[in-house]
KOLLUM-552219 format. One line per 3 residues: their letters; for each residue x negated, y negated, z of N, C-alpha, C, O. Coordinates in Angstrom, 1 decimal. Atoms other than C-alpha are relative to their C-alpha. Layout:
N
A) X:Y:Z:X:Y:Z:X:Y:Z:X:Y:Z ~ ...
//
This chain:
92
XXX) -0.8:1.2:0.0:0.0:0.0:0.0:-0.9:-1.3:0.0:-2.0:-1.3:0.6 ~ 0.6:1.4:-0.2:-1.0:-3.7:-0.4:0.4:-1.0:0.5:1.4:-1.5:0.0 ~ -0.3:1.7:-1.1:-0.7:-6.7:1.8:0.3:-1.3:-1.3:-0.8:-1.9:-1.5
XXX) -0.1:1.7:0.1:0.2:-9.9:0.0:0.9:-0.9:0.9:2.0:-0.8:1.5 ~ -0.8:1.6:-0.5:0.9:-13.5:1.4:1.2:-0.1:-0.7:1.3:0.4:-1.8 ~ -1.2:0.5:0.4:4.2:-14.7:0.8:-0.5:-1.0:-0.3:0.3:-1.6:-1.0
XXX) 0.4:1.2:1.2:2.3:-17.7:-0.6:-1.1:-0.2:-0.9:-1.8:-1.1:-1.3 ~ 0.7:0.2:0.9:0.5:-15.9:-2.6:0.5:0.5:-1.4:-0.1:0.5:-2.5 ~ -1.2:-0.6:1.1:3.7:-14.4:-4.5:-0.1:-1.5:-0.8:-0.2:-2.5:-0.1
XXX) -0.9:1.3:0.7:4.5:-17.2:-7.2:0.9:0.5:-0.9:1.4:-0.5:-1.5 ~ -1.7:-0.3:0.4:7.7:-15.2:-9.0:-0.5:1.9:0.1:-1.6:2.4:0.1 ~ 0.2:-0.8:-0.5:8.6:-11.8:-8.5:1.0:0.8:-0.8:2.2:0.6:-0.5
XXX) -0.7:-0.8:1.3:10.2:-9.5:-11.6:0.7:1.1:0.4:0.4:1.8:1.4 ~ -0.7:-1.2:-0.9:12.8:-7.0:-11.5:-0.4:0.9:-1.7:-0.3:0.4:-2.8 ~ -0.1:-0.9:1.0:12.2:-4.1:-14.1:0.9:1.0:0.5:0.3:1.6:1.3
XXX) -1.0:-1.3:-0.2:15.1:-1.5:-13.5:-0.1:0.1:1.6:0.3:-0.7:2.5 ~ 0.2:-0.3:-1.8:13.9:0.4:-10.0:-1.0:-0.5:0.3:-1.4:-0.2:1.4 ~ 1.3:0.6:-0.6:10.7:-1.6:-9.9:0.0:-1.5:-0.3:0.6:-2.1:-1.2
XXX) 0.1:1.7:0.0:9.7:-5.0:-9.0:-1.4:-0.5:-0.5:-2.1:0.4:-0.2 ~ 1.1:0.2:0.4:6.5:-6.7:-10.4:-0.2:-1.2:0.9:0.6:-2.2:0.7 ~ 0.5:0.9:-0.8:4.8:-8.9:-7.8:-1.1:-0.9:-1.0:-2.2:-0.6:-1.3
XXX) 1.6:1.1:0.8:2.9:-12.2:-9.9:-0.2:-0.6:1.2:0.6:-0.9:2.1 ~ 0.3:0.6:-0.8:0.5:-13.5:-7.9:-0.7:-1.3:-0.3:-0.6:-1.6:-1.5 ~ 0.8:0.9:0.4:-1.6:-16.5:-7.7:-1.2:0.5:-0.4:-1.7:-0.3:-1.2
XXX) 1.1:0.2:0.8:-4.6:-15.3:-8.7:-0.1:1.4:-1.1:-0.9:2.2:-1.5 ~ -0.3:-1.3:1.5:-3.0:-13.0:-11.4:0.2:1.3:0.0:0.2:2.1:-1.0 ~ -0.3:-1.6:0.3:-2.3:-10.1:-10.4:1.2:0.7:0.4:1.9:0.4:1.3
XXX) -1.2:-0.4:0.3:0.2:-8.3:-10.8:0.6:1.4:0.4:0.2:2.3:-0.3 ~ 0.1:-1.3:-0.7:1.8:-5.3:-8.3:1.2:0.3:-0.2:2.2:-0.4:-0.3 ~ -1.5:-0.9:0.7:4.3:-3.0:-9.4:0.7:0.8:1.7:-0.3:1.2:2.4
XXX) -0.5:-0.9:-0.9:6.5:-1.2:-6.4:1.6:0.3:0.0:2.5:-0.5:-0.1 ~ -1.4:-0.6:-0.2:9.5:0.7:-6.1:0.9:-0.7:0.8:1.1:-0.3:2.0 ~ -0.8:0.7:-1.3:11.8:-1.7:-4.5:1.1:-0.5:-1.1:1.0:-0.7:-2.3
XXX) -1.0:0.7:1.0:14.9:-2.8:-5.9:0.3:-1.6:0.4:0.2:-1.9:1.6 ~ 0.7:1.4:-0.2:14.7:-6.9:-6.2:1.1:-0.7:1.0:0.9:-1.8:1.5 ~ -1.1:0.7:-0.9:18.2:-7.4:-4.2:-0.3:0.4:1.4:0.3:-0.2:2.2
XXX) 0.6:-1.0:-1.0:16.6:-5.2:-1.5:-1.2:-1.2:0.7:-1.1:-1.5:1.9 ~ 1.1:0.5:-0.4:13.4:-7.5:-1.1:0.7:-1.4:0.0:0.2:-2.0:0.9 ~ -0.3:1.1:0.4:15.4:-10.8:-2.2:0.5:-0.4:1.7:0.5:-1.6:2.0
XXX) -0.7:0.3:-0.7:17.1:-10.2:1.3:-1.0:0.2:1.2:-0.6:0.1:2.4 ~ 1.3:0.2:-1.3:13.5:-10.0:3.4:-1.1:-1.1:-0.5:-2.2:-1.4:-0.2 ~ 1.2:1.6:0.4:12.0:-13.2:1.5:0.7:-1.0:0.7:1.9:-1.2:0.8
XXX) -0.4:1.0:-0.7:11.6:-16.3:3.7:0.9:-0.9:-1.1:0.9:-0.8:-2.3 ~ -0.8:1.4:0.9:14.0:-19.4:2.5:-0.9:-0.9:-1.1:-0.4:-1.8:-1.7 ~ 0.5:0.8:0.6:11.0:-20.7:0.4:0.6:1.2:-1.7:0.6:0.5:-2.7
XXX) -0.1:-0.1:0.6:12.0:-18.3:-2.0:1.4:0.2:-0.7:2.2:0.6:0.1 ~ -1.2:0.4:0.4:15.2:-18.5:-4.8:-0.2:1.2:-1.0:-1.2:1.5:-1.6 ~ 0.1:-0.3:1.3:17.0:-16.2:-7.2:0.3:-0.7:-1.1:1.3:-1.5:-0.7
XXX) -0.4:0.6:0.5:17.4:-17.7:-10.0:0.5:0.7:-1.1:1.0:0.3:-2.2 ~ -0.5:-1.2:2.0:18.3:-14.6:-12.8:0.0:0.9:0.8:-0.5:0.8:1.9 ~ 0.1:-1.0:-0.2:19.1:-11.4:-12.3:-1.3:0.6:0.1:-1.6:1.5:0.8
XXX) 1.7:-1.0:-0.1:15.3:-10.3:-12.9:-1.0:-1.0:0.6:-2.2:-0.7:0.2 ~ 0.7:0.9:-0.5:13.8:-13.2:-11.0:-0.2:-0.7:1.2:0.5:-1.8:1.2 ~ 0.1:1.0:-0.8:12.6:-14.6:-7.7:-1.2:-0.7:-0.2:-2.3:-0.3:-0.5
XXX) 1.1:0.4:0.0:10.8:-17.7:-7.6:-0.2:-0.2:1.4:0.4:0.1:2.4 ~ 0.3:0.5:-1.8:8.6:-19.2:-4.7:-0.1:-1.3:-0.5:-0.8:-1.7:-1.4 ~ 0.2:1.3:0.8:9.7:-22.7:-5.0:-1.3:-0.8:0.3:-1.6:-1.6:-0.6
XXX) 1.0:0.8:-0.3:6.7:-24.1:-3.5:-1.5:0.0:-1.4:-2.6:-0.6:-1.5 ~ 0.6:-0.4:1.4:5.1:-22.7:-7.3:0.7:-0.8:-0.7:0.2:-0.9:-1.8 ~ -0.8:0.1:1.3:7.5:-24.2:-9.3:-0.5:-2.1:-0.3:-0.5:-3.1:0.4
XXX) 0.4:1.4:0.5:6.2:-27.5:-11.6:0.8:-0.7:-0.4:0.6:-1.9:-0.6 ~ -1.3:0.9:0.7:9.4:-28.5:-13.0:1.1:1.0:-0.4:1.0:2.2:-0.1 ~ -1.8:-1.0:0.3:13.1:-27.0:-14.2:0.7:-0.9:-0.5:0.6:-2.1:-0.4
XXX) -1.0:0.4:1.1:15.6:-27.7:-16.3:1.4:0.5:0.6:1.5:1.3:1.5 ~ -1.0:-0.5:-0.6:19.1:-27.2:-15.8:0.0:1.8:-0.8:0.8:2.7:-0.3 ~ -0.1:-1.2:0.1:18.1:-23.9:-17.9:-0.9:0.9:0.4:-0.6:2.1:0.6
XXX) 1.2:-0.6:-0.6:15.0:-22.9:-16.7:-1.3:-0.6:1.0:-1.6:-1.8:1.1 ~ 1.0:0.6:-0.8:12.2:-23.1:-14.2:-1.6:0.1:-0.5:-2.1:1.0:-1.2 ~ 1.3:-0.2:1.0:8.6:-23.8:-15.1:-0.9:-0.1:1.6:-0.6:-0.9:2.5
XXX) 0.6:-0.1:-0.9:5.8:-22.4:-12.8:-0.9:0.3:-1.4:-1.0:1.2:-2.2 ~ 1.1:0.0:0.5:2.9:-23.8:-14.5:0.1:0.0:-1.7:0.3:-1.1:-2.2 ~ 0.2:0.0:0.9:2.5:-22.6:-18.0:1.1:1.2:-0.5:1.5:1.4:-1.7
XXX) -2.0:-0.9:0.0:5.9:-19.9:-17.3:0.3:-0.5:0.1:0.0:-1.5:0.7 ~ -1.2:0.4:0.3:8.8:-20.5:-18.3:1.1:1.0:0.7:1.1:2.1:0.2 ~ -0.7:-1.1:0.3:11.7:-18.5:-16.6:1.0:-0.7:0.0:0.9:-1.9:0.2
XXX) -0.9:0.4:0.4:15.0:-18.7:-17.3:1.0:0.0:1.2:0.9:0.8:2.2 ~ -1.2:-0.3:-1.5:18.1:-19.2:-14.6:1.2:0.2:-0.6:1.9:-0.5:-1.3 ~ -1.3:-0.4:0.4:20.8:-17.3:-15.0:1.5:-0.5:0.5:1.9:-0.5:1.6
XXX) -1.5:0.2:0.0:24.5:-18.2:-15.5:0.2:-0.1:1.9:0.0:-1.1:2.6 ~ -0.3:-0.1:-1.2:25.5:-16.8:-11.9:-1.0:-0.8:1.2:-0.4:-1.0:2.3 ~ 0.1:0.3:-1.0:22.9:-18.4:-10.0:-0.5:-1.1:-0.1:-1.2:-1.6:0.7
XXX) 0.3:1.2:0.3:22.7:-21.3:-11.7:0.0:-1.8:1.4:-0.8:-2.6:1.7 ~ -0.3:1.2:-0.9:24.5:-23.8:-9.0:-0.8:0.1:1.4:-1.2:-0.9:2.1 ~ 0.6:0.1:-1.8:22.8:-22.6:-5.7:-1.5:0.0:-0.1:-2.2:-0.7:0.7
XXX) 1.6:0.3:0.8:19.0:-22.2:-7.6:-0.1:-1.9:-0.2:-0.9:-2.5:0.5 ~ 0.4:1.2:0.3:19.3:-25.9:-8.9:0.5:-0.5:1.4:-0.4:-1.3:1.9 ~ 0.1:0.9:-1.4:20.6:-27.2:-5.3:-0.9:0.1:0.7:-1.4:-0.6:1.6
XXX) 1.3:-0.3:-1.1:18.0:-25.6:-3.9:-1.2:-0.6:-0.6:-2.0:-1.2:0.2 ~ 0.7:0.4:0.6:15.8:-26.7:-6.2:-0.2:-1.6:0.1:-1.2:-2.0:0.7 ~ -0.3:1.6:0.0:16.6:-30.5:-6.5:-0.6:-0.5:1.5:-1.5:-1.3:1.7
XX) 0.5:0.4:-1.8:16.5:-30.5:-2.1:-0.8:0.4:0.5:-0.5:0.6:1.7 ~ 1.4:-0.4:-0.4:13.1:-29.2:-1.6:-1.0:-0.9:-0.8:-2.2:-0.7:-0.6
//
């Protein structure tokens, strides 16, 4: 198993039954967790914003009403979690 910081997550992918941990310094951890599972033991810094996406807002360089940009990513925010992602977004 591996240790990461929670501020060293900066978004966190859902593939089917696995989640893909990006980190800050690139790398990238695959584990069997399903992402609504972990979404519900991440502090408040972090948001879903898509079905296949948590960010860590303290990563995020800008957003759009359709997507969030962490850096030189783009992701996208989905329909459903559109309103409570951008409020959260906007008041932080």
């Amino acid at each position: 198993s591996v240790r990461v910081l929670y501020d060293e997550i900066v978004y966190i992918e859902s593939l089917a039954d696995y989640i893909k941990l990006h980190t800050t310094d690139k790398r990238e951890i695959t584990s069997k967790e399903k992402i609504s599972t972990l979404e519900e033991k991440l502090p408040g810094f972090f948001i879903r914003i898509h079905r296949s996406f948590i960010v860590n807002l303290n990563k995020v360089t800008g957003f759009s009403n359709n997507e969030v940009e962490i850096g030189a990513m783009v992701l996208p925010i989905g329909r459903s979690y559109k309103q409570q992602g951008l409020i959260k977004l906007r008041t932080e």
